[in-house]
N, C-alpha and C positions, 0 to 999 in steps of 0.2 A: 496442429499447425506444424508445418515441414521449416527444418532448417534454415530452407534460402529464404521460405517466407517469412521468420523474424526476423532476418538478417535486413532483407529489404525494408519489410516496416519500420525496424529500427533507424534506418539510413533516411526513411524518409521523414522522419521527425525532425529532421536539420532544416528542411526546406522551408519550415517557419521562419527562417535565419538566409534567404535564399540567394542573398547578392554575396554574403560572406563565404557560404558554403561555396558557390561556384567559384569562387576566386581561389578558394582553398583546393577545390578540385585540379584548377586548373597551375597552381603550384604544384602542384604532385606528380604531372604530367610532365611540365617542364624541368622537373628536378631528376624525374627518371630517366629524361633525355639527356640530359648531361652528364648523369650516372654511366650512361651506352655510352659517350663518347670519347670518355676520355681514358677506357684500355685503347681503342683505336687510334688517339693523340699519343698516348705511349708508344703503342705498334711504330707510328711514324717516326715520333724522334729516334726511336732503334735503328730502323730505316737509314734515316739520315744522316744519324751518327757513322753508321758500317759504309755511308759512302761519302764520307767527308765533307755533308752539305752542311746549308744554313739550319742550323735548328731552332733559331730566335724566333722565327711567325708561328709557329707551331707551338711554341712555348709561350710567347704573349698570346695568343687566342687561350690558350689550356688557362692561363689564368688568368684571363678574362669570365671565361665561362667557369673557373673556381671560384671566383667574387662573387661573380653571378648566383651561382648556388647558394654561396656561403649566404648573402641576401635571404632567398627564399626559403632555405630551411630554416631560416634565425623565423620568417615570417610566419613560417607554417606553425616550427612550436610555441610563442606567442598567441598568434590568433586561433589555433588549433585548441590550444588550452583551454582560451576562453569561451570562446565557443561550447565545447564539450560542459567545463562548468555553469553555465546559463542553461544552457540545454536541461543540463541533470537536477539543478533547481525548480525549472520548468516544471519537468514533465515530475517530480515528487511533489510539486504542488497543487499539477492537476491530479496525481492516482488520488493525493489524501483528501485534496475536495470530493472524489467521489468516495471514495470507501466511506468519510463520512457520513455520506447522503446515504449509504446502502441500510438497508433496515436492518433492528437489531438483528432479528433472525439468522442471518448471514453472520455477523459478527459472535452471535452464540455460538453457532456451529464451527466456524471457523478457528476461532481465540485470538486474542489480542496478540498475541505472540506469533503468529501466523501471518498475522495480516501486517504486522511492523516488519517481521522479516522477507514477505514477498515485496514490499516498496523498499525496502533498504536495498536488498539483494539488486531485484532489477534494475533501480536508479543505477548501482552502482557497475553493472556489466554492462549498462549502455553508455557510461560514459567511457567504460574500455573501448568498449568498441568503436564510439565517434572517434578517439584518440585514433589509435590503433589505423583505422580507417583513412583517415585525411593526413596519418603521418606514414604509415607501411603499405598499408591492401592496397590501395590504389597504386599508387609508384611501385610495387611488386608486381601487380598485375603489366600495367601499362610497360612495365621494363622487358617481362617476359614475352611479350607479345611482339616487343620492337625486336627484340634482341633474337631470336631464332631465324627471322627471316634476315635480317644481316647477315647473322653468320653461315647460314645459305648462301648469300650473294656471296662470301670471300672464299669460300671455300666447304662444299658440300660435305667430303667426309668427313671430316672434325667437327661438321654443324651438326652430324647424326651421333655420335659422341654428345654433344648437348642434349638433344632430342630424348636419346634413350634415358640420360637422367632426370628430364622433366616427366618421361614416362614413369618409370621408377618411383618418384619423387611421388605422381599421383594416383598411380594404383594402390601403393600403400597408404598413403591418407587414405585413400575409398575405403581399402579393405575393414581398415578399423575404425576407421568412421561409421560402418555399418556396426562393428561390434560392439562397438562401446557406446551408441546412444542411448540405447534402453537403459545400460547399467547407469550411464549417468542420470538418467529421469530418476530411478532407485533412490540415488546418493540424496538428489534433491529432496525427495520425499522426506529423509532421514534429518536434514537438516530445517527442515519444514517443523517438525516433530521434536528438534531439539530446541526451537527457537521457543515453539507453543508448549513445551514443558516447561522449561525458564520461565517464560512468561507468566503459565499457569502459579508459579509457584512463588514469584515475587509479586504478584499480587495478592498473594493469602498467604504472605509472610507472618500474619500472628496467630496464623490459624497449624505451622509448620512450624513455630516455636513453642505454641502452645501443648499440643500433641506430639511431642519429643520424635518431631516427622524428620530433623534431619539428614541422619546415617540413611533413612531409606529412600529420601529425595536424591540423593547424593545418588546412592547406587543406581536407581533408576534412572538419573542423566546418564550416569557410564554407560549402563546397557542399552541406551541409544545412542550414544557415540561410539561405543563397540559394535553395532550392526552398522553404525555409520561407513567404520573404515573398513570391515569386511567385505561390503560393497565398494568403497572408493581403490582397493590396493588391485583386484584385480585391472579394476583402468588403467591406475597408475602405470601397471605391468605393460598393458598393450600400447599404451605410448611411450613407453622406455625401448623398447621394437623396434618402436618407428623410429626412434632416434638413432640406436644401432645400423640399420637397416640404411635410413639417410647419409647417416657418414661413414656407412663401409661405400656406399655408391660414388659420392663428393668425392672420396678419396682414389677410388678405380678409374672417377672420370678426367681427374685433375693428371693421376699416372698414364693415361693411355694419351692425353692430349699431349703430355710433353712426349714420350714415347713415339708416338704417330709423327708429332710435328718435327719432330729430329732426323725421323728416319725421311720425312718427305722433305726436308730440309737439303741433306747430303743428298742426296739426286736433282736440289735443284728445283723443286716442282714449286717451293715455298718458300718465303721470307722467313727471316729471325722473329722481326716485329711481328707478321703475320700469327707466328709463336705465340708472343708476348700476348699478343691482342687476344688471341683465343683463349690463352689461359687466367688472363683479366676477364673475358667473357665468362669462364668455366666459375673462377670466383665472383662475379657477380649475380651470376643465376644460382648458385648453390644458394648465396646471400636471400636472394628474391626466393626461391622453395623454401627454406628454411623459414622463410616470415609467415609462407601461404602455410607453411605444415604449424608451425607456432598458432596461425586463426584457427586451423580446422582445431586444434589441441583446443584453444580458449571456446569454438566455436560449441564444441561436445560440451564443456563446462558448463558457458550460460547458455544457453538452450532452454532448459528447466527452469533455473531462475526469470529466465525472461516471458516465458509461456507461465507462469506463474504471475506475473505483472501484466503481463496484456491480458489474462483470464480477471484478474483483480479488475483492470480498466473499461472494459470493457461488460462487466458487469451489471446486468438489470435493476436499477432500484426500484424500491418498492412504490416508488407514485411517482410518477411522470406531470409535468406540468403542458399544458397546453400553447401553442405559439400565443393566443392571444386572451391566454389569463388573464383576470381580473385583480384590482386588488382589492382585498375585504376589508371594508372601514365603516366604522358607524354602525359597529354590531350591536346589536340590541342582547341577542343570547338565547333566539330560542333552537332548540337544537331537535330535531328529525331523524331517523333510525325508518327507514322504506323498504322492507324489505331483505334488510343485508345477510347476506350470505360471502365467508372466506375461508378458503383453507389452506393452511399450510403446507408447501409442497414436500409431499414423501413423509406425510404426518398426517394423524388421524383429527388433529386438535385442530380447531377453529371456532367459527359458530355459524349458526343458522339460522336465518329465515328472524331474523330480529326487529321488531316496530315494537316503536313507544318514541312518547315524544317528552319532550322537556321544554316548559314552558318558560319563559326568561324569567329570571330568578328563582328558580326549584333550586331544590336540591332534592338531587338524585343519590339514591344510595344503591350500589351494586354489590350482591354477597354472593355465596356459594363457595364451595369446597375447591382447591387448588387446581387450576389448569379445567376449570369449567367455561371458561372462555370473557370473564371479566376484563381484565389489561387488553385483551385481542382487543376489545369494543374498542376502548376508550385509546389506543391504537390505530383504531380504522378513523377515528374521528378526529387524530392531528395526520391523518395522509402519514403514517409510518407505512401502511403498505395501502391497496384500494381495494372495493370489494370484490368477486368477482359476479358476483349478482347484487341486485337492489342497489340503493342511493342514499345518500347521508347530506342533510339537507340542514345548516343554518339561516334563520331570517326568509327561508323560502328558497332559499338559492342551492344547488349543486354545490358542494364542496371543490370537485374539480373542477369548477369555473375560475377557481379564485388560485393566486401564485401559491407555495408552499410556504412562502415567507411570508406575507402576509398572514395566511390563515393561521400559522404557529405563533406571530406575532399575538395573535388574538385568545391565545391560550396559556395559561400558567399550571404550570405542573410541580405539584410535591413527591418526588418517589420517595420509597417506603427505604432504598438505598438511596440517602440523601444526595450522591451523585455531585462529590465537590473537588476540584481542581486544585493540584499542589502548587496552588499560590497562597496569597495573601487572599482574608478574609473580605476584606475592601474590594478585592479583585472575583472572588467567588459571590458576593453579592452583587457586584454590578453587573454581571452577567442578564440580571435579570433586565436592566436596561438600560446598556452603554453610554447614553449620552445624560444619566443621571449626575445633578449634583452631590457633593460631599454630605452636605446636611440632610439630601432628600435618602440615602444611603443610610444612616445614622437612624431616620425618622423610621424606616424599615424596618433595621435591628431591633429599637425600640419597642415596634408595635409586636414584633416576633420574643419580647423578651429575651433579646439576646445580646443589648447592648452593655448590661452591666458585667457579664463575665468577659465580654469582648475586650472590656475597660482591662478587666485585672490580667489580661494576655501580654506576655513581652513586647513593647510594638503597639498593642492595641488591636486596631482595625489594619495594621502593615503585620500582623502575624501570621508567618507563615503555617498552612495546616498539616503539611506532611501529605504525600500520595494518600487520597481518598477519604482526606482530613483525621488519618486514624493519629495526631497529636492530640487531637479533642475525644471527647466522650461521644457517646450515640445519641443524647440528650443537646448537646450543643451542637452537633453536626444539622440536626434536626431544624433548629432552629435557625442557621444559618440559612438552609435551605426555605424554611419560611419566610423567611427577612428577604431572599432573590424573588420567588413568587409573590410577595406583597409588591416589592417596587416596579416589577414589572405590569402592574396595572392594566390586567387584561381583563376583558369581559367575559370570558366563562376561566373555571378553575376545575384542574383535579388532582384528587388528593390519592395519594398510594397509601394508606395506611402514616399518613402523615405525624400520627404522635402516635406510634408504635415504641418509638424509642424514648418518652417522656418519663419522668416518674409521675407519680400521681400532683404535687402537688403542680410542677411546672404544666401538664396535661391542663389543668381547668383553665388556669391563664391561658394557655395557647387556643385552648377550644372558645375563649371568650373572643380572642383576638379572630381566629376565625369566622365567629359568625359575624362580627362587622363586616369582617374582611366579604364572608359570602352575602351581604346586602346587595340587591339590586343585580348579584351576578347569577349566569348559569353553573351551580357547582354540582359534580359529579365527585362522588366518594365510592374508592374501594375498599370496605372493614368487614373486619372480622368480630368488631363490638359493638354488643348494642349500644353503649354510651355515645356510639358514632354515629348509630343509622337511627336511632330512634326519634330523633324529629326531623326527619327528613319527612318532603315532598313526595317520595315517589320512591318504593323498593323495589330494585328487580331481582328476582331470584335466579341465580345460574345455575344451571344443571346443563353437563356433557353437552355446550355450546350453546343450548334453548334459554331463550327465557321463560321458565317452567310457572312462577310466579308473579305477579305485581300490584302493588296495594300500597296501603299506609301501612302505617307498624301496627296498627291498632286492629284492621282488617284484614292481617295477614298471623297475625297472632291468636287471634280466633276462629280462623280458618283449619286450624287441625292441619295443614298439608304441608311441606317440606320448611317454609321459613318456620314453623312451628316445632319442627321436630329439631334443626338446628338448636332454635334455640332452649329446648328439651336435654336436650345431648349435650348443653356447654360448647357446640363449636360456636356460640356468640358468646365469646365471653363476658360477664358482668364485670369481673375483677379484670385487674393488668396483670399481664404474666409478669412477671420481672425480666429483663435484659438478661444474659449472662454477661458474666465479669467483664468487663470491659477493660482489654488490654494496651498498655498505653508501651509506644515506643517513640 
């Protein structure tokens, strides 16, 4: 994406705003005008003065058209302001509704820390720039374009004096506007990489105290802040250039104008004012380049950050909904697998060629060894991403017939990371279904066994849990997440390894509470124990994306073939491993 083209698309994000924008435009225009006129109002009174006229009409218009101004630019930075702040609001509220919506995939690869800094960043270069815009660039431009062919009309030579330092003025912006893009893209990368480091590492903050990781965390931020500035000084340098370069020119063109206009003066050929006026000219166009060479400076800056936000914005998610979706209600639960095939783009990992069906109220149990294609499934079937073969069929229906909100509505998920929000506990339960009462909240905890330690917390159910709830244990996190997926009262369920984090005694309870819980619904389990999958409905065995096996426990256990050698070899564990220590901050 070229320069002018963010420049433009940025500009044209205002036009949501399009009575205010044009009005703002149209300030800017008239403010520049009156900037032109009034060295020339000068020029006159000089004039006037050298031949002993009236200089009061020239003086009340000048400040006339000074009130006048003084008006529109009070109006420009008020509603400029605003403007720009709504805007910047706007459009952080559109990037993070999508980044949102984009599937994990994108967000793995990416980091959290990458993707807060590309919405941070670019929200915050495009409210420079609306500023910037509706209060400089335009009345820079609009001045510079008035202002050359005036000084034309009054006098050619001294107008080619102007000329040559707007030339000046723009060859050197070019020059190193050419040089220093790349290196700025660089810088960006650099700061891209120090946000997603930070990031990375305050979110495994007990995993960095735990492992005495700090001195080398520490070093390794510096050594990207050290390649950072490596890269950023040589810019710095070619724009310190340009500023040399600009005010030896401003300063040669301002000496030759009073020089020129003195000596054209003593023959006569020129007014004093004429003087004045030109060199009000000469300082006002220095003024107006100085602003354009300030954007192209800012312009080389956000470039990257901003091609970093519209690449964010503009991004594919992974399941599109149709103009005239459906919505899914009144699901029964039985759930279809047609064929599917997906795979992950510029990765070998997906799955293939998948059928079996779930019949409402099964319970499904899915096992196999890491990165065999289990989560993909059960992934392809809340529309995290869609397949790119075959069909994933509830109740009979296409899945992408139906809204994305709807059909997630219709699913409750336990991850194996319980996946809870630095609020309150009240607040991370009701997640599961906002318009829940207090008491139906409580009846949740309850059934999840996690209403009596909830009791003995600071607050209760107002306690806060800490980023990713690490104030609690792995066993009460657990729980709390069970307590969301109970209230949310959906007709099919799955489970991530849902009492991974249990000890034994709290595990039987919750495994009791779940099988009420899976009464009458479609549940799907991913475990790695057979305490998990052994009364299940229906096993499928994963192998490198296939579903290699499928049975009962009973006829897949006598079967001799890979669910039997799993669980030969201990990867279905009988016993609970134990947690490791769970570190509390």
């Amino acid at each position: 994406m070229k320069l002018l083209q963010v420049y433009l698309r940025s500009l044209k994000l205002l036009w949501s705003e399009r009575l205010l924008t044009t009005t703002l435009v149209l300030a800017s225009v008239l403010s520049a005008l009156i900037q032109l006129t009034e060295p020339i109002l000068f020029g006159r009174v000089i004039d006037t003065l050298s031949k002993n006229g009236a200089v009061w009409p020239v003086l009340s218009f000048w400040a006339t058209i000074g009130i006048l101004n003084l008006f529109v630019s009070v109006f420009q930075a008020v509603f400029a302001d605003r403007l720009a702040h709504r805007q910047r609001l706007t459009i952080i509220g559109e990037v993070f509704e999508r980044a949102i919506a984009l599937p994990v995939t994108f967000h793995s690869e990416r980091g959290s820390g990458k993707v807060v800094r590309a919405i941070l960043a670019g929200a915050d270069q495009l409210f420079g720039l609306w500023l910037t815009f509706l209060r400089e660039h335009l009345s820079a431009i609009v001045g510079i374009a008035v202002l050359v062919p005036t000084a034309l009309s009054m006098d050619w030579r001294l107008a080619i004096l102007l000329f040559g330092l707007a030339t000046v003025y723009t060859v050197a912006n070019t020059v190193i506007l050419n040089r220093t893009s790349g290196q700025q893209a660089q810088v960006e990368g650099y700061h891209q990489d120090l946000f997603g480091r930070v990031g990375d590492v305050i979110g495994n903050v007990t995993v960095v105290q735990s492992y005495t990781r700090l001195l080398d965390e520490k070093q390794a931020l510096q050594d990207i802040m050290s390649r950072l500035l490596q890269a950023q000084y040589p810019v710095l340098t070619w724009w310190g250039l340009l500023t040399v370069i600009t005010r030896i020119s401003a300063t040669l063109t301002m000496v030759c104008i009073l020089g020129l206009g003195s000596y054209f003066a003593a023959r006569g050929e020129i007014s004093v004012g004429n003087i004045v006026v030109f060199t009000g000219f000469a300082g006002l166009l220095i003024a107006k380049l100085d602003q354009i060479s300030a954007f192209f400076s800012r312009a080389i800056n956000q470039a990257p950050a901003l091609m970093n936000f519209y690449e964010l914005l503009d991004q594919k998610g992974g399941a599109h909904e149709l103009p005239n979706a459906q919505i899914l209600s009144g699901v029964r639960g039985e759930v279809v697998f047609d064929n599917v095939s997906f795979k992950f783009p510029d990765s070998p990992n997906g799955v293939l060629d998948l059928n079996f069906t779930a019949l409402e109220g099964q319970t499904i149990a899915l096992v196999g060894a890491s990165g065999s294609g289990k989560t993909t499934t059960l992934g392809l079937l809340q529309r995290l991403f869609d397949p790119q073969e075959g069909r994933i069929l509830i109740d009979g229906q296409d899945v992408r017939q139906f809204t994305l909100h709807s059909l997630r509505e219709s699913i409750a998920t336990v991850f194996q990371d319980s996946g809870l929000f630095n609020r309150s506990i009240y607040e991370n339960i009701r997640v599961g279904r906002p318009a829940a009462t207090e008491a139906e909240i409580q009846e949740a905890a309850k059934q999840a066994d996690a209403h009596e330690f909830i009791m003995n917390k600071p607050g209760g159910y107002h306690f806060v849990i800490g980023e990713r709830g690490l104030s609690m244990s792995g066993g009460e996190r657990q729980r709390i997440a069970i307590a969301r997926a109970i209230l949310k009262q959906a007709p099919i369920l799955i489970f991530d390894e849902a009492t991974s984090a249990l000890d034994n005694e709290t595990e039987k309870r919750i495994q009791a509470v779940l099988a009420n819980l899976r009464k009458n619904k479609t549940t799907f389990v991913i475990a790695h124990r057979l305490s998990t999958v052994v009364n299940a409905d229906q096993i499928l065995v994963f192998e490198k994306g296939r579903i290699a096996e499928a049975g009962t426990f009973e006829n897949l256990r006598q079967a001799h073939g890979i669910f039997r050698r799993l669980v030969d070899a201990g990867e279905l564990n009988t016993q609970r491993t134990p947690p490791p220590q769970e570190i509390r901050i």
